[in-house]
N, C-alpha and C positions, 0 to 999 in steps of 0.2 A: 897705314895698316897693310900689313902683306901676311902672306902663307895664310889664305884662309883654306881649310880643309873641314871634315868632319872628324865627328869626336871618336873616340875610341869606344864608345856605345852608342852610336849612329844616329843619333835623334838629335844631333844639335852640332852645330858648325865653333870650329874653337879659331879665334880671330888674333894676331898676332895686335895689340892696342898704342898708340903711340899716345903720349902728352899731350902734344898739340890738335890732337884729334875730337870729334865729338860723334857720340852715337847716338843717332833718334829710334825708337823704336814705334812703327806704328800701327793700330788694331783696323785695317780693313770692316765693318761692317757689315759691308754688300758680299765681299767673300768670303768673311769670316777667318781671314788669313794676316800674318803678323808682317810688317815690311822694317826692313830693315835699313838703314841709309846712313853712311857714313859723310862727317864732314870736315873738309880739311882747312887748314889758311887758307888755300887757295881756292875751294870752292864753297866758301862758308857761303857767298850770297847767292848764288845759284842755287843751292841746296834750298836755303831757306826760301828762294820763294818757290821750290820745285814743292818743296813741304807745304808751306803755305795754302798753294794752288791745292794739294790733296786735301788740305783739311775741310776746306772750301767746297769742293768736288764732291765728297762722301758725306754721311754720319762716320762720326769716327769718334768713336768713345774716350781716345784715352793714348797720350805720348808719354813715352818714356824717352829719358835723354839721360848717357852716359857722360863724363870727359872731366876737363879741370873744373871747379867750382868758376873760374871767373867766363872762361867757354862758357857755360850753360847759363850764368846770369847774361851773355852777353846776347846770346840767340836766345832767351828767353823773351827778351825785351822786344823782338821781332815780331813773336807769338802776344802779345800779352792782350792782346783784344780777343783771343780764343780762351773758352774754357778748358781746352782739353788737356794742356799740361799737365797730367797729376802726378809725378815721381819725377823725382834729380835724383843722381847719385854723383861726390864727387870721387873722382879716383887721387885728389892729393897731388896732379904732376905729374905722375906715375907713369912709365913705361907697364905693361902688363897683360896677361890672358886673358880673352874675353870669352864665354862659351855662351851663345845666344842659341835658344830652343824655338824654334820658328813655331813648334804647335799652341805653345802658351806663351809664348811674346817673354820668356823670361831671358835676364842677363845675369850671368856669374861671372862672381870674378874669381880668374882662375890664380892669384897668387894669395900670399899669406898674410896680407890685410883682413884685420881680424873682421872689421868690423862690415865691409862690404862679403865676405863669402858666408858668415855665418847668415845675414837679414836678407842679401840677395842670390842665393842658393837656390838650386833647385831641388824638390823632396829626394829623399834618400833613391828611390826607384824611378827616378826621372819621369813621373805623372803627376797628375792631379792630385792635393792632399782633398782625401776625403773628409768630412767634416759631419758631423753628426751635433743638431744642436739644439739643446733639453732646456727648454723651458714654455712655464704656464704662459707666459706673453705672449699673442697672437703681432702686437707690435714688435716685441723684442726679436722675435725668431725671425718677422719681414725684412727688418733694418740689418741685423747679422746677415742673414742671406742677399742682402741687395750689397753689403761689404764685402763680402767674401764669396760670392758670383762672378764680380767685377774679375777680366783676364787677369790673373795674378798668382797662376798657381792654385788656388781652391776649389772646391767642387763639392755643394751642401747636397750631400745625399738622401740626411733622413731629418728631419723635424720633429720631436716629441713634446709634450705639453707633461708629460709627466714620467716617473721612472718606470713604470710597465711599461710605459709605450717605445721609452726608450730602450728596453730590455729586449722586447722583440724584432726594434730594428737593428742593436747589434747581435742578435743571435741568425741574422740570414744576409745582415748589410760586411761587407769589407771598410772598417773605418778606421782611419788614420788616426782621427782627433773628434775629440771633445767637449764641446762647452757647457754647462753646466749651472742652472741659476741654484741658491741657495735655499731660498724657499720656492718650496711647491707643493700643491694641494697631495696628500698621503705623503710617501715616504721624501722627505726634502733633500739635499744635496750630501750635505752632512751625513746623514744616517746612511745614505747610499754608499757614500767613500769606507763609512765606519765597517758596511757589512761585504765589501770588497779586499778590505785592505789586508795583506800578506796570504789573501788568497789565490788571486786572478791575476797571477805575473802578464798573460796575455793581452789583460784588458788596455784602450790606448790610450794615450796621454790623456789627463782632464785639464782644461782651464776653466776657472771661475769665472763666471759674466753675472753679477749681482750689484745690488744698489751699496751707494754709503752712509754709515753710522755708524756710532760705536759697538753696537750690539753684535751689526750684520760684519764686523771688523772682528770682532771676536771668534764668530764662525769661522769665516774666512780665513782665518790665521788659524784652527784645526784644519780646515780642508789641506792647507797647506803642510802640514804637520803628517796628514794621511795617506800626505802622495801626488797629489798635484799638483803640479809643474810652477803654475802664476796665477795673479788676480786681477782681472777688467773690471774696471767701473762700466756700469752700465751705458750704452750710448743714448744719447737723444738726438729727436730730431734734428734741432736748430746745429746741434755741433757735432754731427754725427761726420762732414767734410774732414773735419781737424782730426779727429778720434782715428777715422776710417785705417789712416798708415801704421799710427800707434799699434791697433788690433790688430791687422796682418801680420806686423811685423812681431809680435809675441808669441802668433799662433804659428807662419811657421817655426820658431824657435823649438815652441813646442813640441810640433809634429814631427824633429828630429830624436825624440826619446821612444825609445823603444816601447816603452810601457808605464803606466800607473807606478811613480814614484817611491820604491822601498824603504826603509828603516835602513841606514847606515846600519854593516857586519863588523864593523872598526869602529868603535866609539874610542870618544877621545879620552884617557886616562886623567885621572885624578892629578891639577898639578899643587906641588909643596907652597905652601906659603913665604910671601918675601918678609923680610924683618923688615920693621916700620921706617929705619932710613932708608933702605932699599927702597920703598914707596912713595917718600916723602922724594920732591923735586923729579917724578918719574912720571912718564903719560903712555899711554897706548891710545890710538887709534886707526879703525878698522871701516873699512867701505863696502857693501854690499850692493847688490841688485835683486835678478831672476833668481830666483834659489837663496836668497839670503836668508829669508825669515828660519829656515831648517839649518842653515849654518853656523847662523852666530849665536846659535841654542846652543849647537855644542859645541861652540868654542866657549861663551859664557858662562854655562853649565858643568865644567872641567873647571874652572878658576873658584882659589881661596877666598874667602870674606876679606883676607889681608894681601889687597890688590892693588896696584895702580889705578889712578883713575884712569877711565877706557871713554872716548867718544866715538860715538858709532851713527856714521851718514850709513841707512838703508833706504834706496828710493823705494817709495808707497806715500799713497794720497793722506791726508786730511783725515781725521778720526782712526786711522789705521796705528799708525806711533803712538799715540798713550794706549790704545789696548794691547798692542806689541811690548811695548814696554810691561805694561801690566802682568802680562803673561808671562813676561821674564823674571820679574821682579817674584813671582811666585814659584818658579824652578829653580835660580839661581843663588849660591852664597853671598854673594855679592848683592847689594840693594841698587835697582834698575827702575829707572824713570826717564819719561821726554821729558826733555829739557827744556829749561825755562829760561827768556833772556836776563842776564844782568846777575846769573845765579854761578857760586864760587864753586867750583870743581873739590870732591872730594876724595881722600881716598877708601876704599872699599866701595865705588860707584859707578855705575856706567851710564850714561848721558844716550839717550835716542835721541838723534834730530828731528822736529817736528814735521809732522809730511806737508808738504807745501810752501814749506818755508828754509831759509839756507842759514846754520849753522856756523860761526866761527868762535877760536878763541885768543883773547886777548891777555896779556900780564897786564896787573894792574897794583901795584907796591908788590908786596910778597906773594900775592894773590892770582892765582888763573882764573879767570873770567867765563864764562858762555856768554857769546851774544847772538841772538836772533833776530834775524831781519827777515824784512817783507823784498828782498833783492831777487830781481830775474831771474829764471831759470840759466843755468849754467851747464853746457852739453845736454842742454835739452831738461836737465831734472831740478825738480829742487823740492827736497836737497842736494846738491849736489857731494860728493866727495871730494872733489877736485877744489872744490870751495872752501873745504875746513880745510885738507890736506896745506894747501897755499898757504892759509893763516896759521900754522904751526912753523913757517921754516923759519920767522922772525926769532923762535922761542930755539932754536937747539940747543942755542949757547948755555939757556940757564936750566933746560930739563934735559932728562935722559928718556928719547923717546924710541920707540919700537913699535911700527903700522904695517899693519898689512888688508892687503884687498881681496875678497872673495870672487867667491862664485857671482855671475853678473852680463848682463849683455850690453854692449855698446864700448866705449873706450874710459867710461868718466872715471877717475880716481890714477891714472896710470899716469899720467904730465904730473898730477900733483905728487905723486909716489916717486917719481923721478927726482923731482925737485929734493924731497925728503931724504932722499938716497944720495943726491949731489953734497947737500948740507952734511952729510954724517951719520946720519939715520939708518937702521940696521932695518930692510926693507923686508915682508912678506907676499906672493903672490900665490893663491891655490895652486895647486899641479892639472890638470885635464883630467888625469884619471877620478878624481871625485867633485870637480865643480860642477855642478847644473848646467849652466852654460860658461862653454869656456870663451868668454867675451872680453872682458875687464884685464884679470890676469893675463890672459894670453897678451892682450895689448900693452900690459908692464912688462910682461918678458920680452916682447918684439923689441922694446925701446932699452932694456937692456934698464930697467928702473928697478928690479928684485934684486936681492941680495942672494935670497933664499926662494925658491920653486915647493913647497912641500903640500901635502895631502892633507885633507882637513882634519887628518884626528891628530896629525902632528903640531898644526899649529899654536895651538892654547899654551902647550909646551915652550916647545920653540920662542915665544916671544918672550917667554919668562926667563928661559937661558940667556938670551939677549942682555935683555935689562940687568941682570945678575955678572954676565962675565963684565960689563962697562967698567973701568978701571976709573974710580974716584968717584963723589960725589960732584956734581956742577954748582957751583955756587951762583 
């Protein structure tokens, strides 16, 4: 590591990072100060037991460690009789910028790795994301704030048990962010968005923190619809460890939106209907995340009854995909259902992946397949998109296919899009200028996996020009 200097906004030191390197980062408790320590081949073992002896010496709440994924399993293994490890990032091997903020122990990464500068960022104004968090739960608002307390960039400023209460802490608090349960005693979460929405451009990001069911999936997929960024399942005790990275890492995503979620000024136009062999032996499929439930409304919602069939991975939990479907299936021409295993793909149909479960499809005589399985999460989701994506490169030969990935955070669906794009496939990826988060896409475009970069009211279009200029049918 050399040329370390301060940043060009003076609150944080920009670090020149090699490959071979590892970064610990550590929280002082007695001084409440962040220490930094870099580790190299050559002084891996002196560091760790200089580290060691610290953790040992202090309370110290909490290590953070930067470098290669196999670096940090390997000095993990050093630590692994301490609780305090709680954040890895890997940097991939990578040469790269590090800008570490010594007041809040954070690390950025300063290059165009989509997926470490979006989740390890620091807030837009280099402080604390304020955090303002609305609900009747006297346990729920404890366990959020004991999440989002912890050094990590947050700072819960105000607690309301209900929306008055919360009304007069954002009319005198400065708040970044949001959260927001669905029901609460008077006016509930819902009706609060309803009586907000296309009023209060000021007001700031909301995320949902509510329980699950189908009922409360139904709400939640309007909150979403009204302007609010994402949806948390509620945390519990026992798993509140596991959850704790999950929820940070959405909310800051969140906390980089300027404001409470508008109604696209671009909607997607009306596209022409294909002729039934244009349809027939032809598939679309499409990947979402963060922002997806509002995107693939209008891309869905722009298509003919006389469609390709369309399979569509959007990660969301369990009871969320049949009322997302549900809700689609009642705006759209097209007839939209989750999917079922073992059930034949039609045209005029669009398939939702089950939330919690991973999605492929298989030929089977003249017949395209859906099959569902109970298999692993994959890049962390499941559904994953990288998972169908995969299971389609078997098939180019005998369909004419056209996928594209939305709006979304983290990387999943961009290897598989690549792969799609290698085979043949006429690839889509959002443009920045209209995805919610530019996570997903941004990581098929880094990899050079799109064909085509475009805006979301373009793409409903767009994929049907595709499937239409293909020259012959595939037998």
């Amino acid at each position: 590591m050399t040329n370390v200097r301060p940043s060009a906004s003076g609150d944080a030191f920009e670090l020149e990072f090699k490959s071979r390197e590892l970064l610990a980062v550590v929280f002082d408790e007695k001084t409440s100060k962040h220490w930094l320590i870099l580790i190299t081949p050559e002084n891996a073992n002196a560091e760790l037991l200089n580290l060691t002896s610290m953790l040992v010496g202090f309370p110290c709440r909490w290590v953070k460690l930067l470098g290669h994924k196999a670096l940090i399993e390997n000095f993990r293994l050093g630590l692994n009789h301490l609780q305090a490890v709680r954040l890895a990032h890997d940097t991939q091997g990578k040469d790269c910028k590090v800008l570490f903020y010594p007041q809040g122990g954070r690390l950025r990464i300063s290059d165009s790795h989509a997926e470490m500068k979006n989740l390890g960022s620091a807030p837009k104004d280099n402080s604390l994301i304020r955090v303002l968090i609305v609900d009747d739960s006297p346990t729920i608002r404890m366990l959020l704030t004991k999440v989002l307390n912890e050094p990590d960039g947050f700072k819960v400023v105000g607690q309301a048990a209900n929306i008055e209460e919360a009304k007069k802490i954002l009319s005198h608090e400065k708040i970044d962010l949001m959260t927001l349960d669905i029901h609460m005693p008077g006016m509930d979460g819902v009706s609060y968005l309803e009586s907000i929405h296309g009023k209060n451009k000021d007001h700031p990001p909301v995320v949902m923190i509510s329980s699950v069911n189908y009922n409360d999936a139904l709400k939640a997929l309007r909150c979403l619809e009204l302007g609010a960024v994402d949806y948390i399942e509620k945390p519990e005790g026992m798993s509140l460890s596991t959850e704790a990275e999950h929820i940070r890492s959405v909310l800051k995503v969140a906390a980089n939106k300027k404001s409470v979620r508008s109604t696209t000024t671009t909607p997607a136009p009306k596209v022409p209907a294909l002729l039934l062999h244009q349809c027939e032996k032809s598939l679309i499929s499409i990947g979402a995340s963060t922002g997806g439930v509002e995107a693939l409304r209008e891309v869905l919602t722009a298509l003919p009854q006389m469609s390709p069939p369309i399979l569509i991975v959007q990660h969301m939990p369990p009871f969320f995909s049949a009322a997302f479907a549900a809700r689609l299936n009642d705006l759209c021409q097209i007839q939209v259902k989750e999917a079922e295993d073992q059930e034949l793909v039609k045209i005029g149909h669009a398939y939702i992946a089950p939330g919690g479960k991973q999605m492929a499809v298989v030929h089977e005589g003249s017949d395209l397949k859906i099959v569902v399985r109970e298999d692993p999460p994959v890049n962390r989701h499941a559904p994953s998109v990288d998972y169908l994506f995969r299971s389609l490169v078997p098939l180019v030969r005998q369909y004419k296919m056209v996928s594209a990935l939305l709006t979304g955070m983290g990387r999943d669906g961009a290897e598989g899009l690549l792969q799609l794009k290698k085979a043949g496939v006429h690839t889509v990826a959002e443009s920045e200028e209209t995805a919610i988060v530019y996570g997903m896409p941004r990581e098929a475009v880094r990899i050079d996996a799109a064909s085509a970069v475009l805006p979301l009211h373009a793409i409903a279009a767009a994929l049907f020009r595709a499937l239409d200029k293909k020259k012959g049918d595939k037998q």
